[in-house]
C-alpha positions as CSV (number, residue, x, y, z in Angstrom):
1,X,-24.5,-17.8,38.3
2,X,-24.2,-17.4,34.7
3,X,-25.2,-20.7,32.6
4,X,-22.5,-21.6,29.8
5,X,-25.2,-20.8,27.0
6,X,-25.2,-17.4,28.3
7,X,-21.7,-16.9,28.4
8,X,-21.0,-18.9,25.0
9,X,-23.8,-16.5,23.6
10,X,-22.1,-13.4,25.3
11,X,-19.0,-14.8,24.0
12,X,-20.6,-15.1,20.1
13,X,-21.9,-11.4,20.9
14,X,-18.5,-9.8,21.3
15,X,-17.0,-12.0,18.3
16,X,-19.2,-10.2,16.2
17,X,-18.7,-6.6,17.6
18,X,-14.2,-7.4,16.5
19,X,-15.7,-7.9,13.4
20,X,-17.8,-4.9,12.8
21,X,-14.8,-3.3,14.5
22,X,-12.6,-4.5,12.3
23,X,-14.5,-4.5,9.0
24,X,-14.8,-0.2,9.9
25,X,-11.2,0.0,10.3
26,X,-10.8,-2.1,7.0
27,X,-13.1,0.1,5.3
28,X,-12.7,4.0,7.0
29,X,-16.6,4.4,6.3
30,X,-19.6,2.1,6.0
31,X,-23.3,2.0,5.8
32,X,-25.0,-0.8,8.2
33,X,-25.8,-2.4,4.8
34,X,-22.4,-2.8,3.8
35,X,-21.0,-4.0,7.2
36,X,-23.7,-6.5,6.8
37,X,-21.6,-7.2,3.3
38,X,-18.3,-6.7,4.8
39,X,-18.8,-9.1,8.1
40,X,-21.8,-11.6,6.7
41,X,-23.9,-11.2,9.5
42,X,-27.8,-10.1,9.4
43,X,-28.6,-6.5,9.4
44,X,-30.6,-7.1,12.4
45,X,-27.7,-7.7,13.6
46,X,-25.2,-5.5,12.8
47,X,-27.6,-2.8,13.5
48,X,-27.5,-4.2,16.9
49,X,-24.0,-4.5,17.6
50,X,-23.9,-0.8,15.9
51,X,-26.2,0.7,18.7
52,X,-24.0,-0.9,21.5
53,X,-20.9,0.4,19.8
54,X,-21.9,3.9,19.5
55,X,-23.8,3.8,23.0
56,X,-19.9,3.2,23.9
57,X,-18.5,5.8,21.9
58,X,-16.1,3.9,19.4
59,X,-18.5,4.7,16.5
60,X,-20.0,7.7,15.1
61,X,-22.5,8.5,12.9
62,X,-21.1,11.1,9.9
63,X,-24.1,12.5,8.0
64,X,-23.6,14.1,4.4
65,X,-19.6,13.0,3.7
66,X,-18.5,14.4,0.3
67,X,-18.7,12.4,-2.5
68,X,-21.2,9.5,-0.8
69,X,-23.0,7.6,-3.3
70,X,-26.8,8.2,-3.5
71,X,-29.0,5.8,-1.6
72,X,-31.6,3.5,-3.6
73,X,-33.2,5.0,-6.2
74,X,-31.4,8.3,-6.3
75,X,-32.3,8.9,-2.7
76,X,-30.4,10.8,0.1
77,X,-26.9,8.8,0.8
78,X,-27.1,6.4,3.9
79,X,-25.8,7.4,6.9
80,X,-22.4,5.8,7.3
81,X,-20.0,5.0,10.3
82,X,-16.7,5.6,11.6
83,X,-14.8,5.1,14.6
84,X,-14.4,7.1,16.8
85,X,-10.8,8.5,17.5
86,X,-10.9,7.0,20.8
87,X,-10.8,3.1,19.3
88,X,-7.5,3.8,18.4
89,X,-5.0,5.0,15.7
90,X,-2.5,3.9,13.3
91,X,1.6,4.7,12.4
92,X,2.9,4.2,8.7
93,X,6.6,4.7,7.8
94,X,8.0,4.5,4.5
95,X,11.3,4.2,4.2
96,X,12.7,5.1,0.6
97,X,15.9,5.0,-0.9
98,X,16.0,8.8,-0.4
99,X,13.9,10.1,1.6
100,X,12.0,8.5,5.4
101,X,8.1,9.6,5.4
102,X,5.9,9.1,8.3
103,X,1.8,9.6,9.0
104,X,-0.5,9.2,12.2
105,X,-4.2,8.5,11.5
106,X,-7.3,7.5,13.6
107,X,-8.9,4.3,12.5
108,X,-12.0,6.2,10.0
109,X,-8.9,6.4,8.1
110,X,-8.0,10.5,8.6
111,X,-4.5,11.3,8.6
112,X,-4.1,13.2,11.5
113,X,-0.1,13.9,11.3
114,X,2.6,13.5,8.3
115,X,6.2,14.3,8.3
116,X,8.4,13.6,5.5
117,X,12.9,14.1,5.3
118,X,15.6,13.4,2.8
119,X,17.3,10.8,4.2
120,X,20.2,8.2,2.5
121,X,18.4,5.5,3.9
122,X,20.7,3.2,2.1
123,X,23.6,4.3,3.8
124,X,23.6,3.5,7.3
125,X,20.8,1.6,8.8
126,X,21.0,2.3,12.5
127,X,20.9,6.4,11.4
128,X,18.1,5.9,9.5
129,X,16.3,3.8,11.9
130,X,17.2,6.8,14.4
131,X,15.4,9.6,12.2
132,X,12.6,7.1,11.6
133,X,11.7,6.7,15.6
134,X,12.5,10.4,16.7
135,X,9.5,10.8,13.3
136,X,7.2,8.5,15.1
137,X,7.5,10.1,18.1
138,X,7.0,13.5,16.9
139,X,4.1,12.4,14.9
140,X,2.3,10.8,17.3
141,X,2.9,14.2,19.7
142,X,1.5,16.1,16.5
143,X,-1.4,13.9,16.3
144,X,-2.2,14.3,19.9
145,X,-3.2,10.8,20.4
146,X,-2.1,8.9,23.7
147,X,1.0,6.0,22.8
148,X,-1.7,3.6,24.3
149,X,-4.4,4.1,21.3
150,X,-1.5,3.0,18.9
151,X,-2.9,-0.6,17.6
152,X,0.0,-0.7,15.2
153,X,2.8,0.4,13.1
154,X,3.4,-0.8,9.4
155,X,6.8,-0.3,7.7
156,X,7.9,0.1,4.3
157,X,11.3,-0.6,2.8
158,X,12.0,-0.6,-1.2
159,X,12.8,-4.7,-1.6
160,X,11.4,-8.1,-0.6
161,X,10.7,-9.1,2.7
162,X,10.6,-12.4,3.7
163,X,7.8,-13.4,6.2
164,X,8.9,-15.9,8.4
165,X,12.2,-13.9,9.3
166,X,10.9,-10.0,8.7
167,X,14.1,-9.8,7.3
168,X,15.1,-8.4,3.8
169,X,15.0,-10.9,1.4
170,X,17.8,-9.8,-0.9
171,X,21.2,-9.3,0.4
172,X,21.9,-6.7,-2.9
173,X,19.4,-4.6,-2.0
174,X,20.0,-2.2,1.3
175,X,23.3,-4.1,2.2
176,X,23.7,-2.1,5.0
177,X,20.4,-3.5,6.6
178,X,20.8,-7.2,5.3
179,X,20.7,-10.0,8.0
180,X,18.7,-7.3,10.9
181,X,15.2,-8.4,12.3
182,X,13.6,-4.7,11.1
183,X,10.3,-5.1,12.4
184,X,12.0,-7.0,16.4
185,X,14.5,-3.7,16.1
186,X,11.9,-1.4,15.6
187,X,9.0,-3.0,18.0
188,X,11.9,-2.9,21.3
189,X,12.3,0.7,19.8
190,X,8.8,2.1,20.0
191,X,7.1,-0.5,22.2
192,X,5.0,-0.9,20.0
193,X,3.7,-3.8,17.4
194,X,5.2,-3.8,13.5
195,X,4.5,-5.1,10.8
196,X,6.9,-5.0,7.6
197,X,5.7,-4.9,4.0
198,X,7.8,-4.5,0.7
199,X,7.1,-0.9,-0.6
200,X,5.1,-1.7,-3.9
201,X,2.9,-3.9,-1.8
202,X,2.0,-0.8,0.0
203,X,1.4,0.7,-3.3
204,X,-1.0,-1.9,-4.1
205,X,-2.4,-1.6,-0.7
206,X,-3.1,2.3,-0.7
207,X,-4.6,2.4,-4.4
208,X,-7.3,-0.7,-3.6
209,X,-8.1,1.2,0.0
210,X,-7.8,4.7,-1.0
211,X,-7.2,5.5,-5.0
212,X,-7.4,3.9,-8.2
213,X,-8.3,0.4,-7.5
214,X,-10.6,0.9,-5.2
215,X,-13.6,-1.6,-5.2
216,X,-11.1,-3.9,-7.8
217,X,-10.5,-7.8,-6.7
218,X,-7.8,-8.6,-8.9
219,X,-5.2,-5.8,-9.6
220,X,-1.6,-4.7,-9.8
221,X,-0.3,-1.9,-8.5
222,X,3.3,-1.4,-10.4
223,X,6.0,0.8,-8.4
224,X,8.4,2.3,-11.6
225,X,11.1,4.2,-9.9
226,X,14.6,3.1,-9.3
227,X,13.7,-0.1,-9.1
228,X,10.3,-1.8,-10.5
229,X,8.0,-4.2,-8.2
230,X,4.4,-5.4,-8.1
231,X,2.3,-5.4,-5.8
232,X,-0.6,-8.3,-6.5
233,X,-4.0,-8.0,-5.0
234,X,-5.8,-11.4,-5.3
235,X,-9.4,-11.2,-4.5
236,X,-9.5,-8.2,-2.8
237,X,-6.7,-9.1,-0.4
238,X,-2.5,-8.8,-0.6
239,X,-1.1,-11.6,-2.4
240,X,2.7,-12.2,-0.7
241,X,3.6,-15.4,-2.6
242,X,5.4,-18.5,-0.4
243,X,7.4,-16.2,1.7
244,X,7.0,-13.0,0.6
245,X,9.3,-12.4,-2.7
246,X,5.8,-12.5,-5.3
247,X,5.7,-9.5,-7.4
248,X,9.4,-8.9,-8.1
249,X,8.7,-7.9,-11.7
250,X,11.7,-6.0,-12.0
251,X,13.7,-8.6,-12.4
252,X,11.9,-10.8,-14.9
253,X,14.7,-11.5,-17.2
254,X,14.1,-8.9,-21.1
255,X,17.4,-10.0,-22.4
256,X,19.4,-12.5,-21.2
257,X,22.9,-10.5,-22.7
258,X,21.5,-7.9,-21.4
259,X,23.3,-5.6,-18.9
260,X,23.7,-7.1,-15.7
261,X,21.9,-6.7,-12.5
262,X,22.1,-5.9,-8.8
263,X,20.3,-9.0,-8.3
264,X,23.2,-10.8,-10.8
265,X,21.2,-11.6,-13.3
266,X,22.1,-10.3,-17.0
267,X,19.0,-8.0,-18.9
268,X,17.0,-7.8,-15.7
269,X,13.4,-5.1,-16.4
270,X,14.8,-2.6,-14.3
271,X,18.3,-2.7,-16.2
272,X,16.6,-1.3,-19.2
273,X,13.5,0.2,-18.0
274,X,14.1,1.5,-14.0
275,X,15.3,5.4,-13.7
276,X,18.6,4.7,-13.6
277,X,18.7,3.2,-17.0
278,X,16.8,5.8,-18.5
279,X,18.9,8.3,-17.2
280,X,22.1,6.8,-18.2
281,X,21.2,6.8,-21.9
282,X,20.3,10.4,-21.5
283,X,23.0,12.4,-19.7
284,X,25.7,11.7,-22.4
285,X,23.7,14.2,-24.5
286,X,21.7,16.3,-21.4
287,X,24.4,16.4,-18.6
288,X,25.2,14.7,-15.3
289,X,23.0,16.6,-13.6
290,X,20.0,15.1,-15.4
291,X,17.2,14.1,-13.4
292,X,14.2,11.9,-14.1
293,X,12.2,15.5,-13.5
294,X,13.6,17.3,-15.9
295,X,13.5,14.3,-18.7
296,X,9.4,14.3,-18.3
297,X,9.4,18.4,-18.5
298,X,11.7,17.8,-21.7
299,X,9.7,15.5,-23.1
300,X,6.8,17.3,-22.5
301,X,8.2,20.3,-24.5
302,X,8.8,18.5,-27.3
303,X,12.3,16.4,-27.1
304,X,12.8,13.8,-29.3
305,X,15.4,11.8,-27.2
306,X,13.7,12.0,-24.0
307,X,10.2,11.1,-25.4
308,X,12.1,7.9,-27.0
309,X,13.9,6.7,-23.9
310,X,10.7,7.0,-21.9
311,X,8.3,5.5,-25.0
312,X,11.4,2.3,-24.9
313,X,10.5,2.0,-21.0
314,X,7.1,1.7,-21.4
315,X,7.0,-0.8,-24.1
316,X,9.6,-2.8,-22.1
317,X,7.2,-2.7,-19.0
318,X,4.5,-3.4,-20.7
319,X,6.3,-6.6,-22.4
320,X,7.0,-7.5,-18.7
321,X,3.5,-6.8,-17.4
322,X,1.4,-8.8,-20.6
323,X,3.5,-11.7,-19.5
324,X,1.9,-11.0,-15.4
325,X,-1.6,-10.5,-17.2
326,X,-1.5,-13.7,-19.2
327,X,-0.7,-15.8,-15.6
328,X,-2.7,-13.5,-13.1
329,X,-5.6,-12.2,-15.1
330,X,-5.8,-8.8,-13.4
331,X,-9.1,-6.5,-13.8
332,X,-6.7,-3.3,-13.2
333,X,-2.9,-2.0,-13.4
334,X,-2.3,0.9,-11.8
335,X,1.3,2.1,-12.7
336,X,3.1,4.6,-9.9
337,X,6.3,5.3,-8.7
338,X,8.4,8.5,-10.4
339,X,7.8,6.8,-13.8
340,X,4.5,7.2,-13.5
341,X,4.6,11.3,-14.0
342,X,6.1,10.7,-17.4
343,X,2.1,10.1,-18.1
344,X,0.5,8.8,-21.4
345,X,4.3,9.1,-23.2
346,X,5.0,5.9,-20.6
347,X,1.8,4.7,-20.6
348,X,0.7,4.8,-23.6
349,X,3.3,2.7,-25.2
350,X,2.8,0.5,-22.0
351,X,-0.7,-0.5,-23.2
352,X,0.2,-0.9,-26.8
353,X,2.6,-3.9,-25.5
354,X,0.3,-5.2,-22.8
355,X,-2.6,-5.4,-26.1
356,X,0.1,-6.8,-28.2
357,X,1.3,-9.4,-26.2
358,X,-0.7,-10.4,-23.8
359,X,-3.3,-13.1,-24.5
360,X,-6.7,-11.5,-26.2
361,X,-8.6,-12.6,-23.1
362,X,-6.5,-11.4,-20.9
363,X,-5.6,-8.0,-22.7
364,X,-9.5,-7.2,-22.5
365,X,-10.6,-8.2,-19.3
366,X,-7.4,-5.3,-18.4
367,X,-7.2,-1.6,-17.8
368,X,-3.8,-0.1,-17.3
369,X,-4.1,3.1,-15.3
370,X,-1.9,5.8,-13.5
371,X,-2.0,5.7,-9.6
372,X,-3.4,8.5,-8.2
373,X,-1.7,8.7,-4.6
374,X,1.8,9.9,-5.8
375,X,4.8,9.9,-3.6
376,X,2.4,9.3,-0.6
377,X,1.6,5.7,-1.8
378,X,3.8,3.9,0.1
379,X,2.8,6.0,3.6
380,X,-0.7,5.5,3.0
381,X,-0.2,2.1,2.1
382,X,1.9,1.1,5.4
383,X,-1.6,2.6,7.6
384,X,-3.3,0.6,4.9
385,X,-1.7,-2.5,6.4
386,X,-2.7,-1.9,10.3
387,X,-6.3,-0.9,8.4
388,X,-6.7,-4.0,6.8
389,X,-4.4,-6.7,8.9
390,X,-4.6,-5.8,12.2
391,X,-6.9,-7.9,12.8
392,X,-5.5,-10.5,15.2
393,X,-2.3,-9.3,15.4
394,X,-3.5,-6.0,16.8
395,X,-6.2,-6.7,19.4
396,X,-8.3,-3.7,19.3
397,X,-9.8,-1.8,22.2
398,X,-13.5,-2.9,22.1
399,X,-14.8,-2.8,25.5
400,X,-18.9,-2.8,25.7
401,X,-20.2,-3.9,29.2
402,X,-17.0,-5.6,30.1
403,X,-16.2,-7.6,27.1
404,X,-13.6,-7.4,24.5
């Protein structure tokens, strides 16, 4: 007969492996010392629950890893942990306005399958949704990992998402999927769990787990392309706001007789500051067939016009951004999206305005930098969620001696 200390003790015991679990799949790799960090329990123990884990086989040792930091006093790096592809993997799909991309990875954070198409994925929503699973599916064959090691599937879409519905939270933004339960469509799809996130939240997401923000507690990823969002990271974790809609810097209002918006606003950011605008000023002088592309490898060669439109867009995203530094006090922005290969001629200008007129306090404690991910933010971001949410929503398999 087992006494209820025991089992209360054995139940403690296999609290504290889901969080070592869990801190690893947070993390990718980790020394003992910093699970000890990570989780707040005693090295002792962690080292513990460590040997049990690995006598299991969900966690492996990896020995010399590129790029490790030194160990104490210049030493040999410590040996770090992973899990093992048998605790389980990871889907991400990120739907853009243009294009659907989707990645498998194992749990230590190694993408193990990615497929990418052009897609209108604000046309029709049950064609795109279509194309997305069929991606899943052949992604997850690619990978060669079973269904069942699937702990969960994040999903991107380019506009705000509300929480408590999982719905889109703007009805001008992808009509054609306004008032459909994404993630309860997609979860009867696939069978398996979802979770939905606004596409510069992923941003944010991939650049604190896996680019420019790494290590940062208070950052903002901004995602410039044909539309401009924010992704907030408050002390080290997403910051979603009441419902979901926080980080919509797009449409803080430049000029209220300004042009007017898709959201119905007048002199909205992305009116005068998004690709679209930029564009539009440009192709009565460069043609039609302008594309954002070819305006950064204009303006690299010297154009007067197209250095000028994409200084203007800077400054005005920087006005936009000084105001979000002021009220959130970031350490780090990290500007992506397709903007974001325009460089120092969008950057630059960005930081003169976020010097200007931010707060002195503020403008100094700040670093305004270009993300370093590209056009795979949003995917990585979307495994970034299962990576650093899953916890309780996605039950991992941890099974030492019988318990869970």
């Amino acid at each position: 007969m087992v006494s209820s200390t025991s089992g209360s003790l054995e139940g403690l015991r296999g609290h504290n492996r889901e969080r070592v679990v869990h801190a690893l799949s947070r993390s990718g790799l980790a020394s003992r010392a910093e699970l000890a960090r990570l989780t707040g329990l005693s090295r002792t123990t962690v080292s513990s629950l460590v040997a049990e884990l690995i006598g299991a086989g969900l966690v492996v040792e990896r020995e010399d890893v590129p790029g490790a930091a030194p160990g104490p006093g210049g030493g040999r790096p410590p040996v770090l942990l992973a899990l093992d592809r048998s605790a389980g993997s990871a889907v991400g799909v990120d739907f853009g306005h243009s294009h659907i991309r989707v990645a498998v990875a194992d749990l230590s954070h190694t993408v193990l399958a990615e497929e990418v198409i052009d897609f209108d994925v604000d046309g029709e929503s049950a064609a795109a949704l279509d194309r997305a699973c069929a991606l899943v599916e052949d992604a997850i064959e690619q990978a060669g990992v079973a269904r069942a090691a699937v702990v969960g599937v994040g999903v991107g879409l380019p506009g705000p998402i509300r929480l408590g519905s999982r719905m889109l939270g703007s009805p001008t933004i992808l009509p054609g999927w306004t008032g459909m339960r994404i993630a309860d469509v997609l979860e009867e799809r696939l069978g398996l769990k979802v979770m939905l996130e606004n596409d510069a939240n992923l941003g944010a997401l991939a650049e604190l787990s896996f680019g420019a923000a790494r290590g940062e507690r208070f950052a903002v990823y901004v995602r410039a392309y044909s539309g401009i969002g924010a992704g907030l990271i408050c002390d080290g974790r997403l910051y979603r706001g009441a419902d979901g809609t926080a980080g919509e810097l797009g449409h803080v209002i430049i000029d209220e007789s300004g042009p007017v918006c898709r959201c119905g606003n007048r002199g909205c950011l992305e009116t005068v500051a998004a690709e679209g605008a930029i564009l539009d000023l440009l192709r009565r002088t460069h043609g039609d067939d302008l594309t954002f592309p070819r305006v950064v490898e204009l303006a690299a060669g010297g154009d007067a016009a197209c250095r000028r439109v994409i200084a203007d867009a800077g400054h005005q995203i920087g006005v936009a951004v000084a105001n979000l530094c002021n009220i959130f006090n970031p350490s780090m922005v990290v500007v992506g999206g397709t903007l974001s290969g325009a460089g120092d001629l969008l950057l630059d200008p960005l930081r003169d305005a976020v010097s200007r007129y931010a707060i002195a306090s503020a403008a100094q404690d700040v670093s305004v930098v270009r993300g370093v991910l590209g056009e795979r933010a949003e995917v990585l971001g979307a495994l970034a969620l299962v990576f650093a949410e899953g916890e309780g929503a996605f039950p991992l398999r941890v099974a030492v001696g019988g318990a869970a």
